[in-house]
C-alpha positions as CSV (number, residue, x, y, z in Angstrom):
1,X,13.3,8.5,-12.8
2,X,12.7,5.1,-13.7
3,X,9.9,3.2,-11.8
4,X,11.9,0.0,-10.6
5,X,15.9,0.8,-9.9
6,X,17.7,-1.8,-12.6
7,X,14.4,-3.0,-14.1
8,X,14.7,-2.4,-18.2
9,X,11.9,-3.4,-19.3
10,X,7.7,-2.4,-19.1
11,X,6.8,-3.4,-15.6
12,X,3.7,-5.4,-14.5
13,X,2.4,-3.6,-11.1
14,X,-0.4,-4.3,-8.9
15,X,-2.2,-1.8,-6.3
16,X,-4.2,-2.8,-3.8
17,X,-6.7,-0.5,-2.6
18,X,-7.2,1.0,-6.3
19,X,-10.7,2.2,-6.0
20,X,-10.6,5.6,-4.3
21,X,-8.2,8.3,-3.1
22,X,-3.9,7.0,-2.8
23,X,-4.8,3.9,-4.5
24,X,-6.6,5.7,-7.5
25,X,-4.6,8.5,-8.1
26,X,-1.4,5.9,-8.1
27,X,-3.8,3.6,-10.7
28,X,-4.1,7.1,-12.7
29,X,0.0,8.3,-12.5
30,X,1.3,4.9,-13.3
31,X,-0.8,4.4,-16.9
32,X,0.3,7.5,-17.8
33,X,4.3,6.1,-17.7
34,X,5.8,4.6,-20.7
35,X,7.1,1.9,-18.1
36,X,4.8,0.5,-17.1
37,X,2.9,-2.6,-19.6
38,X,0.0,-3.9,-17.2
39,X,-1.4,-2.8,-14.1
40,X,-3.8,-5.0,-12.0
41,X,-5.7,-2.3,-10.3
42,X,-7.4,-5.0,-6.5
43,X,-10.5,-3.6,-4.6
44,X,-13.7,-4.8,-3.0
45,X,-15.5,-3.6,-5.9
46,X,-12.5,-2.5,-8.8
47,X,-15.2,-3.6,-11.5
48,X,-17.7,-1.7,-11.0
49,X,-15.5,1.5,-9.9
50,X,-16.8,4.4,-12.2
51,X,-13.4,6.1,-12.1
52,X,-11.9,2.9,-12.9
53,X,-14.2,2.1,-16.0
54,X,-12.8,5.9,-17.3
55,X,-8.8,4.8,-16.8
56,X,-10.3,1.2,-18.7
57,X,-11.7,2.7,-21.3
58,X,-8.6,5.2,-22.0
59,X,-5.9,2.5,-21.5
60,X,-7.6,-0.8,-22.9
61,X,-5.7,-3.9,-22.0
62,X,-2.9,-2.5,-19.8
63,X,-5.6,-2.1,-16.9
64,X,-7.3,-5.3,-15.3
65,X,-9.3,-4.6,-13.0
66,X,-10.0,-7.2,-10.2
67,X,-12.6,-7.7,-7.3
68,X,-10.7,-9.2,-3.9
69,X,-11.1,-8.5,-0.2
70,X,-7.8,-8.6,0.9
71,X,-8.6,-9.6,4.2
72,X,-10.1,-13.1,2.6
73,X,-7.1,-15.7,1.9
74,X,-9.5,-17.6,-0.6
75,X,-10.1,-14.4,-1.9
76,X,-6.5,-13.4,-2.0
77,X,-6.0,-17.0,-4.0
78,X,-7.8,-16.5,-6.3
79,X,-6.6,-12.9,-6.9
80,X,-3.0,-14.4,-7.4
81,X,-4.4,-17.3,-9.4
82,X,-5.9,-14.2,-11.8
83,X,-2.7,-12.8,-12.1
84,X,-0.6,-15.5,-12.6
85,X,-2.7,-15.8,-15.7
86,X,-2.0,-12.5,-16.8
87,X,1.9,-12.3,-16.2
88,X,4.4,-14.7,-15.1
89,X,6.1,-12.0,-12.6
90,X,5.2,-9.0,-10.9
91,X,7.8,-6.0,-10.4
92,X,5.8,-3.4,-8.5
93,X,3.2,-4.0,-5.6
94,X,1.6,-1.1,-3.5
95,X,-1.1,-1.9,-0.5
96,X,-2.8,0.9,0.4
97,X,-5.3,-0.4,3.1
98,X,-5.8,1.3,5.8
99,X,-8.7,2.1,8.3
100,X,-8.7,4.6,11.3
101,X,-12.7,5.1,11.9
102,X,-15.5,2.6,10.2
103,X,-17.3,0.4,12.9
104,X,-15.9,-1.1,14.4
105,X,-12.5,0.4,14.4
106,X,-12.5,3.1,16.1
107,X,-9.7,6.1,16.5
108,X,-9.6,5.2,20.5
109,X,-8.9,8.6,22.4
110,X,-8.4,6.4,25.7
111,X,-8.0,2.8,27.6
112,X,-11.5,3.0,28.1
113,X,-12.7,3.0,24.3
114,X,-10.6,-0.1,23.7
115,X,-12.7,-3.2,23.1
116,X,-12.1,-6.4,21.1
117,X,-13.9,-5.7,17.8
118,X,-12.3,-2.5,17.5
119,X,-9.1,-3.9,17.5
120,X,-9.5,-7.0,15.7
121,X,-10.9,-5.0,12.8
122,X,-7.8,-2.4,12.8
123,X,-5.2,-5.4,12.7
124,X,-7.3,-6.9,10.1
125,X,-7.5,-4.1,7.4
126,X,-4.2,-2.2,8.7
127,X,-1.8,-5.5,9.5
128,X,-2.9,-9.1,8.6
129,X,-4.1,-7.6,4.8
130,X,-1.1,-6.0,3.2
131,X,1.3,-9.0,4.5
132,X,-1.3,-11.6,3.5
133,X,-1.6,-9.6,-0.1
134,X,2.9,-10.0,0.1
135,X,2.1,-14.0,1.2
136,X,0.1,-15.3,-1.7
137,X,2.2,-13.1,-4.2
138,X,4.9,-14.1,-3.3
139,X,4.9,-16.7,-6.7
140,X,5.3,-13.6,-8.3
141,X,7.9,-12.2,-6.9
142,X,10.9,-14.6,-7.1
143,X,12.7,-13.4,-10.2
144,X,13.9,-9.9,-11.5
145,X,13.6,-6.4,-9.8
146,X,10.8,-5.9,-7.5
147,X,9.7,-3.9,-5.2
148,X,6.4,-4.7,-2.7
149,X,5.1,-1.3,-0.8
150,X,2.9,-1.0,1.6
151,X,1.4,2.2,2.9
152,X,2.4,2.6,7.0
153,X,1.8,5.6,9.3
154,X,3.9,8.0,10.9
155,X,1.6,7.6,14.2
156,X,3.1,3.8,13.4
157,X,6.3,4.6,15.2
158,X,7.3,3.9,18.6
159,X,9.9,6.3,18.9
160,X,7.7,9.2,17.4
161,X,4.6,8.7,19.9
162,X,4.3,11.2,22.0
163,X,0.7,12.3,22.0
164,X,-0.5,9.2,22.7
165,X,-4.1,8.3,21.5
166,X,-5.6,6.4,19.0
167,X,-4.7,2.5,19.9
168,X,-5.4,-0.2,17.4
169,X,-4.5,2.3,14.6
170,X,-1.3,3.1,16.0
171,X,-0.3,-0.6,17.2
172,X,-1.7,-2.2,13.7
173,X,0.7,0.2,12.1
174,X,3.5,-0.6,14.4
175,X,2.9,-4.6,13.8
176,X,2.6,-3.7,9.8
177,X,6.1,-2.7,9.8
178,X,7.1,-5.5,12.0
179,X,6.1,-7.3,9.7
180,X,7.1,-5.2,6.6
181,X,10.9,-5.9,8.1
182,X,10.6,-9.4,9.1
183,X,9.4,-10.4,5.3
184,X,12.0,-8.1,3.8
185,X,15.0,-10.2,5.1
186,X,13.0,-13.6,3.9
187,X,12.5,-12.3,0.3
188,X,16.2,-10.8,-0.1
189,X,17.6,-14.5,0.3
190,X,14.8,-15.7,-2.2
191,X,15.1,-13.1,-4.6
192,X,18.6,-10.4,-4.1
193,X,16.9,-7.9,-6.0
194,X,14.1,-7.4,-4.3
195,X,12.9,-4.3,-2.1
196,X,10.1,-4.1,0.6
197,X,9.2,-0.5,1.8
198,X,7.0,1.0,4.6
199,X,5.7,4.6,3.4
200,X,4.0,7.0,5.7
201,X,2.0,9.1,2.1
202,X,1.5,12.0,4.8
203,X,-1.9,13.5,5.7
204,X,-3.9,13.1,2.8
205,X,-7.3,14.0,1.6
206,X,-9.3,10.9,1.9
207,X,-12.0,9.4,3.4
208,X,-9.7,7.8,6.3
209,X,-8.9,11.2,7.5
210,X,-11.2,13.4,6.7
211,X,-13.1,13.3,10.1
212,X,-9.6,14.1,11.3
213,X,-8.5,17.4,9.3
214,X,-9.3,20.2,11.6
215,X,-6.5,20.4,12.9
216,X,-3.9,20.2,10.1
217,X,-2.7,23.4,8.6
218,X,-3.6,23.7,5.1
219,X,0.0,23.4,3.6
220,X,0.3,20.1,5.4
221,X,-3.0,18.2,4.0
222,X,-2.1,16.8,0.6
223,X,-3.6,16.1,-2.5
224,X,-4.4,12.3,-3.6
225,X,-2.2,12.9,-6.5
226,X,0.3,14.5,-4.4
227,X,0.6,11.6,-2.2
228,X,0.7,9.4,-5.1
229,X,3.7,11.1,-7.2
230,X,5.3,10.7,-3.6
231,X,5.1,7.2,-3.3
232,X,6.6,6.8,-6.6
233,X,9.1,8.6,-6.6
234,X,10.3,6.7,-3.5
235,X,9.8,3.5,-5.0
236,X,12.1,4.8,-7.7
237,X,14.8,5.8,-5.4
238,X,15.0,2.9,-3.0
239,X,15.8,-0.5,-4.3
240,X,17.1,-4.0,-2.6
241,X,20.0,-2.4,-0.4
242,X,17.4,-0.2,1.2
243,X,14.8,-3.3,2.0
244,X,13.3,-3.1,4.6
245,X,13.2,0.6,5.3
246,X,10.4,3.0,6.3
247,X,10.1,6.5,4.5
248,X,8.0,9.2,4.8
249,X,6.6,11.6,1.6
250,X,9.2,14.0,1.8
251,X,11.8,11.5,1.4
252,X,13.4,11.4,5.1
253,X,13.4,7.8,7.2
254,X,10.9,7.8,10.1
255,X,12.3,6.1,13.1
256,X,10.9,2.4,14.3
């Protein structure tokens, strides 16, 4: 399947969130496709990433690796400003930031475990990041076939909640794809062939839910690699008429 529907040439992608677990094993999968020429593999600390120096030493000059907070817009400058220097358009762009549990967001069990910080720093990692990462792209996005994904959450939907539990998490999902939507509709008119995607990757093995697995039956707690080849096969099989969708793994729509 190719990566990018109607795209017929290498493709430049960027991952955000490339250090560890999704964003890693998507780094890994997509240097190993003839299709893709560069990838600009974004974290805190991409540079000095030991599993990152192994995929840069094995693929040479079709990884750069770059250093950016995402939730910095001079940072986020700067990260564009690095790209633009390397290519003159993007065609693939994954976020896969996310935080449930590191002080001080918090996986809130009830009203009373709500508080300000908690939720500031939920939106900030789970919300105001990916579309700020879409924002200052967005030079890079104006011509040919792309596709901008960013990693939601099932527990994201309205219509699915019906445990209840876990606030900021839930409603910083919820705003992503708000969001998600909303930007869809603004790059179709600026560039027809683009696609924007919300993906919920499934449980997966990483350090966001690990202090969360207990509960999850075995068959239902994926690999990182798992995840990954998920996520790209439904980039492949979504382009611009199904902007501003959400998806799950398995390939079925999760309801708003």
């Amino acid at each position: 399947m190719s990566l990018i529907p109607h795209l017929h040439a290498p493709a430049n992608v960027l991952v955000c969130g490339a250090s560890q677990g999704i964003g890693l094993a998507l780094c890994s999968q997509l240097l190993a496709r003839d299709d893709v020429g560069l990838l600009l593999a974004v974290s805190r600390q991409a540079t000095s990433n030991p599993e990152l120096d192994v995929l840069a030493q094995t693929h040479g000059r079709r990884l750069l690796r770059l250093d950016c907070d995402a939730r910095d817009e001079q940072a986020l400058q700067a990260l564009t400003d690095r790209a633009r220097g390397c290519c003159d358009q993007l065609n693939l762009v994954i976020s896969t930031l996310g935080v449930l549990q590191a002080p001080p967001a918090r996986a809130e069990k009830s009203l009373a475990q709500l508080d300000l910080a908690g939720l500031q720093a939920s939106f900030a990692t789970n919300c105001f990041a990916p579309v700020l990462l879409l924002k200052h792209l967005l030079p890079l996005l104006r011509r040919q076939p792309v596709t901008f994904a960013a990693l939601s959450a099932r527990v994201g939907s309205i219509d699915d909640n019906h445990l209840g539990g876990w606030y900021s998490y839930r409603a910083s999902k919820a705003a992503l794809n708000q969001l998600l939507r909303t930007a869809s509709i603004e790059l179709k008119r600026l560039n027809p062939a683009s696609t924007v995607l919300a993906l919920h990757p499934g449980t997966t093995d990483t350090r966001l839910s690990r202090p969360f697995q207990g509960n999850v039956p075995r068959d239902k707690l994926f690999a990182p690699a798992f995840a990954a080849s998920c996520i790209l096969e439904l980039v492949g099989r979504h382009g611009p008429s199904d902007t501003g969708t959400f998806w799950a793994w398995d390939g079925s729509p999760v309801p708003w």
